[in-house]
C-alpha positions as CSV (number, residue, x, y, z in Angstrom):
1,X,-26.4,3.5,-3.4
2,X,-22.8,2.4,-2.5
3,X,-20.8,0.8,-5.5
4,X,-19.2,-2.3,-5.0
5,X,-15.4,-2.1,-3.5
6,X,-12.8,-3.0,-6.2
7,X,-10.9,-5.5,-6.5
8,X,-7.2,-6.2,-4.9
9,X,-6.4,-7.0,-8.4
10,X,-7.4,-4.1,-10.2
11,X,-6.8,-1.8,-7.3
12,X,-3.0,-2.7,-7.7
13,X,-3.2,-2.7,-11.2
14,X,-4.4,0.9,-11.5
15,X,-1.9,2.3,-8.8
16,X,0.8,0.7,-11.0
17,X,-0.4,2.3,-13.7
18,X,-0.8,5.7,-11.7
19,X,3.0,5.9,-10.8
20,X,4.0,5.1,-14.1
21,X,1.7,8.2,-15.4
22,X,3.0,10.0,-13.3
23,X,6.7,9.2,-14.4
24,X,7.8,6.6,-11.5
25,X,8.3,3.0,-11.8
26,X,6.6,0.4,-9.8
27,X,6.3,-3.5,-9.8
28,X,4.0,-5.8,-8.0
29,X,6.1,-7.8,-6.0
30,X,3.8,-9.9,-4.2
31,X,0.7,-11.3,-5.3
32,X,-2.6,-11.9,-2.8
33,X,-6.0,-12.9,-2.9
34,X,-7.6,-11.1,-6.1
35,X,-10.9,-10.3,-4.9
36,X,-9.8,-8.8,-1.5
37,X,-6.4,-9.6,-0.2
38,X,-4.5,-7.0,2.1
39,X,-2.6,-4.5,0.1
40,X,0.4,-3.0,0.9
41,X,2.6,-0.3,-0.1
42,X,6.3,0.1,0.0
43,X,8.1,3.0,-1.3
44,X,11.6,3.2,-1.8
45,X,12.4,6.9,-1.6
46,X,15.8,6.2,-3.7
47,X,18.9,6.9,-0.5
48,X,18.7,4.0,1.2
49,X,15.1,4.4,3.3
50,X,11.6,3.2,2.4
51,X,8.3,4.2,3.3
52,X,5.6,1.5,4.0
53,X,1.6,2.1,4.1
54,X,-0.7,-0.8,4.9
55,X,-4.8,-0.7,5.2
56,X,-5.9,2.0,7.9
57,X,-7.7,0.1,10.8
58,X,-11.5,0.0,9.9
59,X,-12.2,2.6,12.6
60,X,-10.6,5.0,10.4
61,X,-12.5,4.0,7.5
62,X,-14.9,6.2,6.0
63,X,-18.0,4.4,5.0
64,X,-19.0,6.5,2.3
65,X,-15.5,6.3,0.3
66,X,-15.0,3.8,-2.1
67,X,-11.5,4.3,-2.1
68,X,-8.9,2.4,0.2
69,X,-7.6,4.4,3.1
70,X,-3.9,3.5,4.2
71,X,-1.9,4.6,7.2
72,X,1.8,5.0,7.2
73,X,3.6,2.3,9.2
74,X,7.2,3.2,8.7
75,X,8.3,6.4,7.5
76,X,12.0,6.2,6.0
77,X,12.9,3.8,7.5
78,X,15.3,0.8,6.8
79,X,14.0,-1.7,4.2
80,X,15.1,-4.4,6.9
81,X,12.1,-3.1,8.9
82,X,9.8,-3.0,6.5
83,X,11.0,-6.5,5.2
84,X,10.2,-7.5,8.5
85,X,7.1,-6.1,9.1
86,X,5.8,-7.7,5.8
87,X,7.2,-10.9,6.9
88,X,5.1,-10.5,10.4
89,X,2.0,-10.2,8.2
90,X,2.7,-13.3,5.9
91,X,2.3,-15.5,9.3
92,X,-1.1,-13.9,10.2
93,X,-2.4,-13.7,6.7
94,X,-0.3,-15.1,3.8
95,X,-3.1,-13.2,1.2
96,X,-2.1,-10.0,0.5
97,X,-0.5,-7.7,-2.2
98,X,2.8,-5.4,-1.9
99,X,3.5,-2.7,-4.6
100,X,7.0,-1.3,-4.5
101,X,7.1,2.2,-5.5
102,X,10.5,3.7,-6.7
103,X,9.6,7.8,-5.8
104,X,12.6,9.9,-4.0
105,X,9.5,12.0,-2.8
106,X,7.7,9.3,-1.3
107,X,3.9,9.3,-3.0
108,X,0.5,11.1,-2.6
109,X,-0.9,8.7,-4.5
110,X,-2.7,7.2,-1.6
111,X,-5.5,8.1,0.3
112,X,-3.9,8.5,3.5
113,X,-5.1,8.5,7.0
114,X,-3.8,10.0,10.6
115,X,-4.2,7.2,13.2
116,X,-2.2,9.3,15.3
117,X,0.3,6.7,16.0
């Protein structure tokens, strides 16, 4: 039997609370929909470039993890883009989460898919 997805809310607050374990900082800087708003990811690698991961695309999804899968949508690049990219998503869906991750090696905290794009 499959358990029950977590939370946004609790999903952001235990990645918070992995980064710090792990010796990072990181701050929720945008609050979504508790129960499931859109999470995002945005890593600032510390010289000037971020790195930002939003949900993989539900073919990509495995159906027996429990976990969120992510895909990488920029990869150091300028936090202009990513900025903007966030911004793009606020006008489709206004519900959804960003964590900002201060890591100069980006993180492998996620569970991260290839889309191959």
């Amino acid at each position: 039997m499959r358990m029950p997805r977590l939370t946004s809310r609790f999903f952001v607050s235990a990645l918070v609370r992995q980064v710090f374990t792990a010796g990072s900082f990181a701050a929720t800087t945008r609050k979504g929909a508790e129960e499931a708003g859109v999470v995002f990811v945005l890593v600032d690698r510390m010289d000037g470039t971020v790195d930002l991961y939003g949900p993989a695309p539900q073919a990509f999804m495995d159906t027996a993890a429990d976990d969120r899968a992510f895909e990488l949508l920029i990869s150091q690049g300028a936090r202009e883009d990513a900025q903007a990219r966030l911004e793009s998503e606020k006008r489709m869906d206004p519900d959804f989460w960003v964590v900002e991750i201060e890591s100069k090696g980006g993180t492998d905290l996620l569970q991260v898919v290839d889309t191959g794009a």
